[in-house]
C-alpha positions in Angstrom: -38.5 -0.3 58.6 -34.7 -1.5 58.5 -36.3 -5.0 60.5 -38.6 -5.4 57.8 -36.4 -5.0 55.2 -33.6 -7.2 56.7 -36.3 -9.6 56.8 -37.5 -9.1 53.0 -33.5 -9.6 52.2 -33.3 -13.0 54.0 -36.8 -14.3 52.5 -35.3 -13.2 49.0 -31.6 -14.5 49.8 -33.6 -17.9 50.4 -35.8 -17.7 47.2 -32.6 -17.2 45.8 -30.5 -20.4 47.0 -33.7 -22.2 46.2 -34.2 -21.2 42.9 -30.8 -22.0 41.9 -31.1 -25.3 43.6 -34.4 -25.5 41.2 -32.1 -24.8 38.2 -29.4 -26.8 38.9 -31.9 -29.8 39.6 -33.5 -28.9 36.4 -30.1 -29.0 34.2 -29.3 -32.3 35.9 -32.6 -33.5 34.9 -32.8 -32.6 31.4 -28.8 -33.6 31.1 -29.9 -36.6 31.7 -33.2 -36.4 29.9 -30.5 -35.1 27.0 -28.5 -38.5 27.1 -32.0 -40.7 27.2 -33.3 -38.8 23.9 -29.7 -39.1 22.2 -29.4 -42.9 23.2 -32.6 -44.0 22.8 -34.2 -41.6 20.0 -30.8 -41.5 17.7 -32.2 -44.1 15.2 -35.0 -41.2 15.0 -32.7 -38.1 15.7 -30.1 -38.8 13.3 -31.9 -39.1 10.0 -34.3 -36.4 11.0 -31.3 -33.7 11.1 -29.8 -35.3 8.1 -33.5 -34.6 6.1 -33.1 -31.3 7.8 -30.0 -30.7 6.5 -31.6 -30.6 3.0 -34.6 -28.1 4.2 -33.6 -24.3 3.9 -37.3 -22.7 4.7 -39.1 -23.3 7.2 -42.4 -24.5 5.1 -40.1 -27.0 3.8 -39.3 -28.3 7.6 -42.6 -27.8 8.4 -43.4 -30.9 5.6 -40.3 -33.0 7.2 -41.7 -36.4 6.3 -40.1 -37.9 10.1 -41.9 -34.9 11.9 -44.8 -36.3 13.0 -43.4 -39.7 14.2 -40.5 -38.1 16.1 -43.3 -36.1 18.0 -44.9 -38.7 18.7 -41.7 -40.9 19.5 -40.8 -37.7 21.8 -44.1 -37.4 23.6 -44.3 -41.2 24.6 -40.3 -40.6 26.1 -41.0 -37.6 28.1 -44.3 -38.6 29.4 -44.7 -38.7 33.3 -42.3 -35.6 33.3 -42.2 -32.3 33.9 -41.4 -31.5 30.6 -43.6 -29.5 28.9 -41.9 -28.7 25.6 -38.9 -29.7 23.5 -36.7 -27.9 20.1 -34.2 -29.2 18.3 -31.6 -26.6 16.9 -29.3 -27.8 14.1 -25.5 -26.4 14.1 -26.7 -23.5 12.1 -29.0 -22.1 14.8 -32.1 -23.3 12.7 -35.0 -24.7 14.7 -35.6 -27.7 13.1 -38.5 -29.3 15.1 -40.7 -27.9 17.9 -43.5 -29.4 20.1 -45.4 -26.2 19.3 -45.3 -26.3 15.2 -45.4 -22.6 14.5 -41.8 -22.7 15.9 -40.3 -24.7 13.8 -38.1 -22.5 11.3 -37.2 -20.1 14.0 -33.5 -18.5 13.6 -31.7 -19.0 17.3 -28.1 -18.0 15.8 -27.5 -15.1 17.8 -29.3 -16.7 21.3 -26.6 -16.7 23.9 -28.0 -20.0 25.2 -27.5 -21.3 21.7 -24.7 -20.3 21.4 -23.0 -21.7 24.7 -24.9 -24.9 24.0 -22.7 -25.5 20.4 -19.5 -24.4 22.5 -20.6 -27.7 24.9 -22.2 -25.7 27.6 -25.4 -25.8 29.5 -27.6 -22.8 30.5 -31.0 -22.4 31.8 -33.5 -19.7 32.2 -36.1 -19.3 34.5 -39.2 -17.4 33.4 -42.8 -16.8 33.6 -45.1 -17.4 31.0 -49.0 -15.7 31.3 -49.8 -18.3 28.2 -47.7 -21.3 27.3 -48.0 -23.8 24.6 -47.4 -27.2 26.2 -47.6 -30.8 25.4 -50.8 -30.9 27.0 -51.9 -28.2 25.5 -52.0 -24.3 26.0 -51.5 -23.5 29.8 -51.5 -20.1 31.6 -49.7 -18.6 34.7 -46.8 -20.8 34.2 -43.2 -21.2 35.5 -40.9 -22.5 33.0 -37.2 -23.4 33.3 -35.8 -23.0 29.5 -32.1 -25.4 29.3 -30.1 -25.0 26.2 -28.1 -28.8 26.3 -25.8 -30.0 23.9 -26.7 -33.2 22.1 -24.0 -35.9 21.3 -24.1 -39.3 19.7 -22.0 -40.7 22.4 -19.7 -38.9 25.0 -16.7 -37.4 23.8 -18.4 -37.4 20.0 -19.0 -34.4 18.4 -22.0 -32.0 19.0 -24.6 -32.6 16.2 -27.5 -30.5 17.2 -28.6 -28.4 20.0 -32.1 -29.3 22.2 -34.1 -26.7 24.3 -35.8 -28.3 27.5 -39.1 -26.3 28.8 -39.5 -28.1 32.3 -42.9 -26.7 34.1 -41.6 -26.0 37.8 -44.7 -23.7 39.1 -45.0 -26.3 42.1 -41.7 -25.9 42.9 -41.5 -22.5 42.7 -44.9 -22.0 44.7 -43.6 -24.5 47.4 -40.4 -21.8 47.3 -42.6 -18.9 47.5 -44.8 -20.1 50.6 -41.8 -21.0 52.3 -40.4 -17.8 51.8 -43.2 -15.6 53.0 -43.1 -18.2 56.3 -39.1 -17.6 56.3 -39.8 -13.7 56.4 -42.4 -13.5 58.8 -40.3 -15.5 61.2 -37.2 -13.0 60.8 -39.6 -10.2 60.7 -40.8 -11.2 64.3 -37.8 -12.3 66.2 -36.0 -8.7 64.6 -39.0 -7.0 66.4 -38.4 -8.4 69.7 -34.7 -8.3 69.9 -35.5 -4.8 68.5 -37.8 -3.6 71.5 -35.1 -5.2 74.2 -32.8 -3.3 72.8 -34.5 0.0 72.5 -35.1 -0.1 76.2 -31.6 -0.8 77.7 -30.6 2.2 75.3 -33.0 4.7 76.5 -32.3 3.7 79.9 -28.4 4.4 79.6 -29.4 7.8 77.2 -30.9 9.3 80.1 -28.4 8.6 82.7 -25.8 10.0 80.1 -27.7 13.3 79.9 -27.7 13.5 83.9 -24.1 13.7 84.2 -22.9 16.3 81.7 -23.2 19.5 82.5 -24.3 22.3 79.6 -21.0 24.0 80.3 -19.1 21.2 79.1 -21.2 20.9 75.9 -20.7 24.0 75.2 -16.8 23.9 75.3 -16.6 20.6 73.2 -18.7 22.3 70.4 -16.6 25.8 70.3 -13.6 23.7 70.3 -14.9 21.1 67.4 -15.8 24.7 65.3 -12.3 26.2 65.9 -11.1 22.7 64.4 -13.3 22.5 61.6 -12.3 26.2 61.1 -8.4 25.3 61.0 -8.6 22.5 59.2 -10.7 24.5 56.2 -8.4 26.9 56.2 -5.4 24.9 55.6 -7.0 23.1 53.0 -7.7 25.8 51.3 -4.3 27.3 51.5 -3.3 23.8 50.2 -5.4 23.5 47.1 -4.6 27.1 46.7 -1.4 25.9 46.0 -1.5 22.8 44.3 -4.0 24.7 41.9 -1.0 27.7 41.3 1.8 25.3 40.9 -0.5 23.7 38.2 -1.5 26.4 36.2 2.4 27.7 36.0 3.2 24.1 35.0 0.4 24.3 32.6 1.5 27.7 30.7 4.9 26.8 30.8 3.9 23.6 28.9 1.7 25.7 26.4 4.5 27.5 26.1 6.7 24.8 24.7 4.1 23.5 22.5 3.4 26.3 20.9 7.1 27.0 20.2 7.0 23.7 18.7 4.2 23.4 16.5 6.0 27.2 15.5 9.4 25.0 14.7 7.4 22.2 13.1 5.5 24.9 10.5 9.0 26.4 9.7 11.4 23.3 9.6 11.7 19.8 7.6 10.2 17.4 9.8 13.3 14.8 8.6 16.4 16.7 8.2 15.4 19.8 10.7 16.5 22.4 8.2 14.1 24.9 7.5 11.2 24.6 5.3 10.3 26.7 2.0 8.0 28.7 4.0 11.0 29.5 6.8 13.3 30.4 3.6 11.2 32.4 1.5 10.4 34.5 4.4 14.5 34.8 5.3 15.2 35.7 1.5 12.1 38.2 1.6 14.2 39.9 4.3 17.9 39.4 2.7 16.2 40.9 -0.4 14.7 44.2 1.7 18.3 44.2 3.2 20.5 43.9 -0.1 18.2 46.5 -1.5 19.2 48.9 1.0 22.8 47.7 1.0 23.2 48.0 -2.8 24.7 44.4 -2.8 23.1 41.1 -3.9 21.1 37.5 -2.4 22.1 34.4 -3.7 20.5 31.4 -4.0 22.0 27.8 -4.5 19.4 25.2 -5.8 21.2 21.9 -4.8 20.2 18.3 -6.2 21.3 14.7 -5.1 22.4 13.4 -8.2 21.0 9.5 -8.5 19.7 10.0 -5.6 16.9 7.2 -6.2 19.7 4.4 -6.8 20.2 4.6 -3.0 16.4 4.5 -2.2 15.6 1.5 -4.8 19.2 -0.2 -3.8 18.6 0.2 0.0 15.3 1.2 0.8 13.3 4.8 1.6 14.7 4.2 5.4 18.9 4.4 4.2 17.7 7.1 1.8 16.7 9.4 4.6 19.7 8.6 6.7 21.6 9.8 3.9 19.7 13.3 3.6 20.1 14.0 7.2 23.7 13.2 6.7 23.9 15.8 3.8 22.2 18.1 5.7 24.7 18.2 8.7 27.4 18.4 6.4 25.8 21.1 4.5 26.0 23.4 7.5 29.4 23.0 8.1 30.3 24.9 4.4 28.5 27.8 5.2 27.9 31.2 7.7 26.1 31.7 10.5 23.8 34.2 8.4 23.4 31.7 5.4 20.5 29.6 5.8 20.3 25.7 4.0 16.7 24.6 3.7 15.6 21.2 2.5 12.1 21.6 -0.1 11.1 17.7 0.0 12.6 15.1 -1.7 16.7 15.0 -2.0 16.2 18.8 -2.9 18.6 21.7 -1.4 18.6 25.4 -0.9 21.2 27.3 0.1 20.5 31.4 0.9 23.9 33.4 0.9 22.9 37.5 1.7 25.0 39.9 1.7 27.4 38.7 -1.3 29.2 41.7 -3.4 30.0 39.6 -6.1 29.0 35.9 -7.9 32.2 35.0 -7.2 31.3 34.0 -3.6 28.2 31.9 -4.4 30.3 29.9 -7.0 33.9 29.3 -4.0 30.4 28.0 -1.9 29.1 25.8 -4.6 32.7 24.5 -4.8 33.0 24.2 -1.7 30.1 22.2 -1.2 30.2 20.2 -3.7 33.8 18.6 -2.7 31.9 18.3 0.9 29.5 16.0 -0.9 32.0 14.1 -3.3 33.9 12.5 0.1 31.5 9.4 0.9 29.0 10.2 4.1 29.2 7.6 6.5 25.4 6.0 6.9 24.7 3.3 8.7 28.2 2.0 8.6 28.1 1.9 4.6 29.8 4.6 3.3 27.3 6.6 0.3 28.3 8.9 -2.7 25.9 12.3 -2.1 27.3 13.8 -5.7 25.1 16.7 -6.4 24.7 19.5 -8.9 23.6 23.1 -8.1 22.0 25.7 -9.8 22.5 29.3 -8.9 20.8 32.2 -8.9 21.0 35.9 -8.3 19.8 39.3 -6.7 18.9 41.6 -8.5 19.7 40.2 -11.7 17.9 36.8 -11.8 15.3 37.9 -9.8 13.6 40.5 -7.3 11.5 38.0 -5.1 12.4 34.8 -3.5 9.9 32.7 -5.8 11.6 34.0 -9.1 15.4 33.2 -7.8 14.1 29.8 -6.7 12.3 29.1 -10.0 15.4 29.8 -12.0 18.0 28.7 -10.0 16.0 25.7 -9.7 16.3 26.0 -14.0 20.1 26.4 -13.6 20.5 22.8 -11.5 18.7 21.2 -14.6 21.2 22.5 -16.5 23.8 21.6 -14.9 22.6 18.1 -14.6 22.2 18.2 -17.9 26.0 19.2 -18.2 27.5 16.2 -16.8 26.1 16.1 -13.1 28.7 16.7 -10.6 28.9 20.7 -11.2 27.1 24.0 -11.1 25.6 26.7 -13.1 24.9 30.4 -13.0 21.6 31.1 -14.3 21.0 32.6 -17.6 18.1 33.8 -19.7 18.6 31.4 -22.5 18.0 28.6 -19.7 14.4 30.0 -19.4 14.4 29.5 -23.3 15.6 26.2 -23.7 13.0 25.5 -20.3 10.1 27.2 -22.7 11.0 25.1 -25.9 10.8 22.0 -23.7 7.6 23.1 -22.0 6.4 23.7 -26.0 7.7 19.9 -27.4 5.7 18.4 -24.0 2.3 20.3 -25.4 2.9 19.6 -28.8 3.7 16.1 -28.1 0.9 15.4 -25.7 -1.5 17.0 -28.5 -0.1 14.5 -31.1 -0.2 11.9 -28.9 -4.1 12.5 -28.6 -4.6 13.3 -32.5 -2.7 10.1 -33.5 0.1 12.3 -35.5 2.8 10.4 -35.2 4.0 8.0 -37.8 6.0 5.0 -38.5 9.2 5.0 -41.3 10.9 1.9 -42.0 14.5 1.2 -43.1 15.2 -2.0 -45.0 17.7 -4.3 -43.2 19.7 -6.1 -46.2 20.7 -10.5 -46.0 24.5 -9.6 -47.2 24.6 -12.8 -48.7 21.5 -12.8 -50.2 21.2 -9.1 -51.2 17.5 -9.9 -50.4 15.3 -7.4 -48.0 15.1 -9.5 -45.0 13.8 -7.4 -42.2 12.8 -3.8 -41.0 13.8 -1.2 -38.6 10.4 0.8 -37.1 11.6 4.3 -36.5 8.8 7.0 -34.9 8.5 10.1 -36.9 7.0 13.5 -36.2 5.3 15.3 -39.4 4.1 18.8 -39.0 1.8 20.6 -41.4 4.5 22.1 -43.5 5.8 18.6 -44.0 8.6 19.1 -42.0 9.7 16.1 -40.0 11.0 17.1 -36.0 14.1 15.5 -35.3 14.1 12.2 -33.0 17.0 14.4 -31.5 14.8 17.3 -30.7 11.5 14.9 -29.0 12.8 11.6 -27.9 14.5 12.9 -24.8 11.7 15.0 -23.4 9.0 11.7 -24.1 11.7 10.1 -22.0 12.1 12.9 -19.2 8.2 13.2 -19.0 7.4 9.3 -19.6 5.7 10.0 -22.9 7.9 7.6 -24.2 5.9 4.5 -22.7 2.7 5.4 -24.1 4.3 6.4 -27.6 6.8 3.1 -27.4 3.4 0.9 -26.7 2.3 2.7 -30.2 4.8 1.9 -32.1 5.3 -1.3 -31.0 1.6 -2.4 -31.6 1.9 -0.3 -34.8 5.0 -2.1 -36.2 3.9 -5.4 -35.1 0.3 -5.0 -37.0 2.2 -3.9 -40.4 4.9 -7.0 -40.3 2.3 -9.3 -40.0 0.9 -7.3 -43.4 4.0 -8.0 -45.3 4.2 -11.5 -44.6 1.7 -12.1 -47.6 4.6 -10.5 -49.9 7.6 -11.1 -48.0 7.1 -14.4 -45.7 9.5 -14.3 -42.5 10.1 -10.6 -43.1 11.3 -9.5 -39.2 10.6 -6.2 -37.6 12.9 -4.2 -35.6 11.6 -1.9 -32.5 13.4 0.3 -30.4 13.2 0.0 -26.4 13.6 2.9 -24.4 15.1 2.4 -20.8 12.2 4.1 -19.4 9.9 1.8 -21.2 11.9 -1.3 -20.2 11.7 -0.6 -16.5 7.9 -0.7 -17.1 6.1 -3.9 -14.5 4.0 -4.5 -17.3 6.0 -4.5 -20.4 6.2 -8.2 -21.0 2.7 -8.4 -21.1 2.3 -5.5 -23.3 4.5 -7.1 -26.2 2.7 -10.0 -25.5 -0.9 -8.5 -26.4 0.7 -6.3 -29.1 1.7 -10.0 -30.5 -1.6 -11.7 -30.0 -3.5 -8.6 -31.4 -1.5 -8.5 -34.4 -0.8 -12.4 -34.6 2.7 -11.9 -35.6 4.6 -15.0 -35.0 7.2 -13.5 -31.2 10.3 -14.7 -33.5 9.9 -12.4 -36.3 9.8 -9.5 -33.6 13.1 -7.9 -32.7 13.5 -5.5 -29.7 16.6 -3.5 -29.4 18.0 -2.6 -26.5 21.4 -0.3 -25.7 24.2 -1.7 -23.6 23.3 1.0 -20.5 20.0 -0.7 -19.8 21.6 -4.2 -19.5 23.4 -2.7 -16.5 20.8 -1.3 -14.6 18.7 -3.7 -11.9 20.2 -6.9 -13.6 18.4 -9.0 -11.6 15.0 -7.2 -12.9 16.4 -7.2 -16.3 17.7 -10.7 -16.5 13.7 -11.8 -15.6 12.4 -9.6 -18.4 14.9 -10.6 -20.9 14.4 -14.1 -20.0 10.3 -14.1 -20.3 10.9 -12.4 -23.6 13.7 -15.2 -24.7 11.0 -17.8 -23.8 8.1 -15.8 -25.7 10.1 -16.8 -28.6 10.8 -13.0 -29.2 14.4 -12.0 -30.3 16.6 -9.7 -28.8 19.4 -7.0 -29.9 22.0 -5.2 -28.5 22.3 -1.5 -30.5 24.8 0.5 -30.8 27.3 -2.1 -30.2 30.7 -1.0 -28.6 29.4 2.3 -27.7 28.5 1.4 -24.2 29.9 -0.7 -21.3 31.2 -3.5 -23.7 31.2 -7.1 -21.7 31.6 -10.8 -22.3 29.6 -11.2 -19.1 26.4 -9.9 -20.6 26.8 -11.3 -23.5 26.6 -14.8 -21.7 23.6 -14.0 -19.0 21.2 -12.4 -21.4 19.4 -14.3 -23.8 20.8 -12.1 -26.3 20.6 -12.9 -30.5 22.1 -10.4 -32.7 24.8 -7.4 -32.4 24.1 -4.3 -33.9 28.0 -2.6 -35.0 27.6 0.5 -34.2 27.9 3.0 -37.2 30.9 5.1 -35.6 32.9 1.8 -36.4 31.6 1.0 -39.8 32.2 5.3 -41.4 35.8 5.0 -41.7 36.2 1.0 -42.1 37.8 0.6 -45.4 40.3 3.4 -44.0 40.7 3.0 -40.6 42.7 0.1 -39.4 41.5 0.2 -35.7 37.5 0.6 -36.8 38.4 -2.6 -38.9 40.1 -4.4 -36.1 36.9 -3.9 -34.0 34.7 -4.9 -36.4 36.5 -8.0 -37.4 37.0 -8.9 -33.8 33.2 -8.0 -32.6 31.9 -10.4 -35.9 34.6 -13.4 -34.5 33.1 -12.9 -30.9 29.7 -13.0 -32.1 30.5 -16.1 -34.4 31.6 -17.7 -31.9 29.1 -17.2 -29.0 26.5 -18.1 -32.1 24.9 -14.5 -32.7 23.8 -12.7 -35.8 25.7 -9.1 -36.7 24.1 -6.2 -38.2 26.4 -3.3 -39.2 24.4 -0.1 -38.9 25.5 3.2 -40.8 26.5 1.5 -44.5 26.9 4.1 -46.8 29.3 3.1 -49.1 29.7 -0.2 -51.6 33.7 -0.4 -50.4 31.8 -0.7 -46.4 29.0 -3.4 -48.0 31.7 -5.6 -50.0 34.4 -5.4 -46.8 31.5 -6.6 -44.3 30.4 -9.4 -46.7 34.2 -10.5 -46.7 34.1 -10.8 -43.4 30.8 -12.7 -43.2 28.9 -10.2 -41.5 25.2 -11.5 -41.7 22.9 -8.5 -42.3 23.4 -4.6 -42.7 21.5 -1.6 -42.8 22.0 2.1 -44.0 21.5 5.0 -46.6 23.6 2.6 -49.3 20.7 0.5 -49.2 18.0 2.8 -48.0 16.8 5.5 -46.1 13.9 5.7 -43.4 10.9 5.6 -45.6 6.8 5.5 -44.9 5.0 1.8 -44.8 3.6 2.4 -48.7 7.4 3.3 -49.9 8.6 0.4 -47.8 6.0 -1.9 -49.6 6.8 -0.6 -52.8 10.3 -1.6 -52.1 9.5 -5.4 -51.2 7.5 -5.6 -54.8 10.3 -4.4 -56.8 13.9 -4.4 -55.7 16.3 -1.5 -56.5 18.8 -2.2 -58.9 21.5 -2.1 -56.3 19.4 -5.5 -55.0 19.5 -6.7 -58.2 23.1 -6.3 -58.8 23.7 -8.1 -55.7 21.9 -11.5 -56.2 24.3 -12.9 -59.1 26.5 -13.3 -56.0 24.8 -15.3 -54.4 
């Protein structure tokens, strides 16, 4: 069996040398059959891929005008060959012409030949084909070499198209097949013979092997192999017994360490490595059962960066928690070994004290802490403010669970930020009020919001020189059933803590814009003020907002004024120096309120496209009395002449403040002298017929 097979396995080893020699013949045939066909059919070739080109199904290639002459061109070429069929593949994988016409249209994008015949290369295929549609005609039982060949104008030109050779090598392989079986019978025989010699000299030197060992010494070479085997089993076993204990301890001691660390990971801040809420809860669960017992109190110190998200927007999210984990580490150093500092998220802080007898240990802690915080950290060698404020609560009397004292002294921190930063607070029930009445204004505004209460008042701004109405300050109102207006005072700042202020600034600002362009018909080039906030200004799309507020209510930009306050100049100048400058180039005008209030600068003044100062009103109250108030105000009007920007004095009240602000050429003013905040049909009212305080005015003129 092994003879015949070793003979089988040379007759195939030589099929297979043969057959390759077959294919490599055939690729050198129809390479050069390829370079015949490109030189000499090209005239032919050429336009018939270009018509191609412009044929995306295949009935349309099947009606290729050229088709039936480059057949016939193709035929006469190959005839006397081997050839018994040729395609024509364009770039795209399409077959755009076939010897055998129901072809023709065929995608070949995804054949691998195809494919490594566009990269430049040639493959072949041998197969066998019961039926195959040749030149000739249909012919059966067939051997077919298939060559995928690149075709090129010229050498070294770029591929154009892609041609499939069928050659017909069932001679070939038939001549290879009866050689073969001659190849194997040969083998076959020779094997045999050697084979039988072979066998005899064996069996010959078998037997005289058996004569001259004795059973007795079989015998002892088999115990000894099974006391071998046996010793051998047995230490491998004791081996692996080994390996296998020394792998299981390594294996629980491992589990071991992971559990004990997914354990940390649910109980501690992944960043810092404080504990977590979860970790603190549960330790002022248990200093709450303990004070309980004790009869003395828990306290709890809710602890926030203050501006902390200057550092992150300044530096980047990666400095930002650099700095926590440095506040965290000095943190510990302030407190016991009992206390317990937790981080929530964010740049948020708890501090657990148990065991206190009195509040006047949680407040030395807070103090403590925060003079910790107000030496700069080192970070990255920078060094970084980490001001904070804390809020503090207590057990029993702020709370009698952990959630509770968190929630309120969590209350408390708000307070105290709301107290200047930099300090803390002790918790106190009129917190949870104020926290209430803000929770109430939210609701109430975000209901108002949706039912379109709010409305706009306008105060007249007065041409000094003129006396004449020339522009209009859009102030948001908040009506409520009884008629009662809510204080600016009382909503403003919680629109601008919750961001209600952007949608309620886009309001007014379309709302404003659509009623100036109403009063042009009675009051041409009548200008209308609106107040930014600094939330709203910080919005990415706020210059494209005024700009659709201005298209949809095709006010002309320059008879829009936005006011802005001196803080939000000073904030992310680069940011602000880009928005103020698309607004400048809108054509819209720009104010700076409140004048003098703020950071006061030249610098400003000279880098922002800025066009009028609004004096603010603490200057103008006591003017006619207060020699410093008139310094300013002369001195702010000479600046602004001179850098070539209108002056509005806000707050006039009096006719001593109007005459001593025309003396000094001040361009415009506004206030109760000449009129209060009033609704759009009041406002109108007023542009038809000036008061008398008007009409006393324009004799001066």
């Amino acid at each position: 069996m092994s003879i015949a097979l070793v003979g089988v396995a040379l007759g195939y080893l030589y099929r297979e040398v043969a057959v390759r020699s077959l294919v490599e013949m055939g690729e050198s045939n129809n390479r050069a059959l390829t370079t015949v066909l490109a030189n000499s059919m090209w005239p032919r070739l050429g336009p018939y891929l270009a018509t191609a080109e412009r044929l995306r199904t295949p009935e349309a290639l099947l009606q290729h005008p050229d088709r039936a002459g480059f057949a016939a061109a193709l035929i006469e070429h190959v005839k006397g060959l081997s050839v018994a069929k040729v395609k024509v593949y364009d770039l795209e994988g399409r077959t755009v012409f076939s010897s055998e016409a129901q072809q023709i249209g065929e995608d070949k994008s995804r054949n691998a030949g195809f494919i490594g015949a566009r990269a430049g290369k040639v493959l072949s295929e041998l197969t066998h084909r019961n039926q195959f549609s040749a030149f000739e005609g249909v012919v059966e039982h067939r051997d077919m070499l298939s060559t995928y060949l690149p075709v090129r104008q010229a050498p070294g030109e770029p591929i154009v198209a892609v041609l499939e050779v069928y050659d017909d090598v069932t001679p070939f392989l038939a001549r290879i097949t009866h050689t073969q079986q001659q190849v194997v019978l040969g083998v076959v025989g020779l094997l045999f013979l050697l084979y039988g010699v072979l066998f005899f000299i064996v069996r010959h030197a078998d037997g005289v092997i058996r004569r001259q060992h004795a059973e007795r010494e079989q015998a002892q070479a088999a115990l000894q192999e099974a006391h071998d085997l046996l010793e051998r089993r047995v230490a491998e076993r004791t081996l692996a017994l080994g390996r296998a204990n020394d792998e299981l301890e390594a294996e629980i001691a491992e589990r071991r360490l992971a559990d004990q660390r997914v354990v940390h990971m649910a109980h501690h801040d992944a960043l810092t490595g404080l504990p977590n809420r979860s970790l603190l809860t549960d330790r002022v669960e248990q200093a709450i059962a303990h004070a309980a017992r004790a009869d003395n109190r828990v306290a709890l110190l809710f602890l926030d960066l203050d501006r902390f998200k200057n550092i992150n927007d300044s530096l980047g999210h990666g400095m930002g928690d650099q700095l926590l984990q440095a506040v965290a580490a000095r943190l510990k150093t302030c407190l016991r070994t009992e206390d317990t500092a937790a981080r929530l998220g964010g740049d948020e802080f708890i501090i657990s004290l148990p065991g206190v007898s009195d509040s006047a240990e949680p407040a030395r802690v807070a103090t403590r802490i925060l003079a910790e915080l107000a030496r700069p950290l080192e970070v990255a060698g920078q060094r970084l403010p980490a001001a904070a404020s804390i809020g503090i609560s207590l057990y029993p009397e702020d709370g009698d669970n952990a959630q509770t004292l968190l929630r309120n002294a969590d209350t408390a921190m708000y307070h105290a930020k709301e107290s200047g930063r930099g300090n803390y607070q002790f918790f106190s029930p009129q917190m949870n009020e104020r926290v209430s009445r803000r929770l109430s204004t939210e609701t109430a505004m975000r209901r108002a919001i949706e039912h379109d209460e709010f409305v706009l008042h306008y105060q007249p701004l007065i041409d000094l020189a003129s006396g004449i109405v020339c522009g209009a300050e859009a102030l948001l109102r908040w009506p409520q059933p009884d008629k009662r207006l809510v204080s600016p005072a009382d909503f403003i700042p919680v629109a601008e803590d919750t961001g209600l202020i952007v949608p309620l600034g886009e309001w007014v600002l379309r709302q404003a814009c659509a009623q100036a362009k109403a009063w042009q018909a009675q009051s041409p080039g009548l200008r209308i003020s609106v107040n930014l906030s600094p939330r709203q200004f910080r919005q990415k799309h706020m210059v494209s907002m005024v700009a659709q507020a201005l298209r949809d209510s095709c006010l002309p930009p320059h008879l829009l004024e936005l006011e802005l306050t001196e803080g939000m100049l000073l904030h992310h100048a680069d940011d602000t120096v880009q928005t103020l400058t698309q607004l400048g180039a809108m054509g819209v005008h720009l104010a700076i309120d409140d004048f003098g209030t703020g950071y006061s600068s030249l610098a400003y003044l000279k880098r922002f496209p800025i066009h009028s100062l609004k004096i603010d009103r603490s200057f103008i109250q006591d003017l006619h009395s207060d020699k410093d108030d008139a310094a300013i105000v002369t001195a702010i009007i000479a600046m602004a002449r001179g850098l070539d920007l209108r002056v509005v004095a806000e707050g006039v009240e009096t006719e001593q403040q109007r005459a001593f602000l025309r003396a000094l050429a001040c361009d415009m003013a506004q206030g109760f002298f000449f009129g209060r905040p009033m609704p759009e049909a009041d406002f109108s009212e007023r542009l038809r017929a000036p008061t008398p305080i008007e009409q006393a005015l324009w004799p001066q003129i």
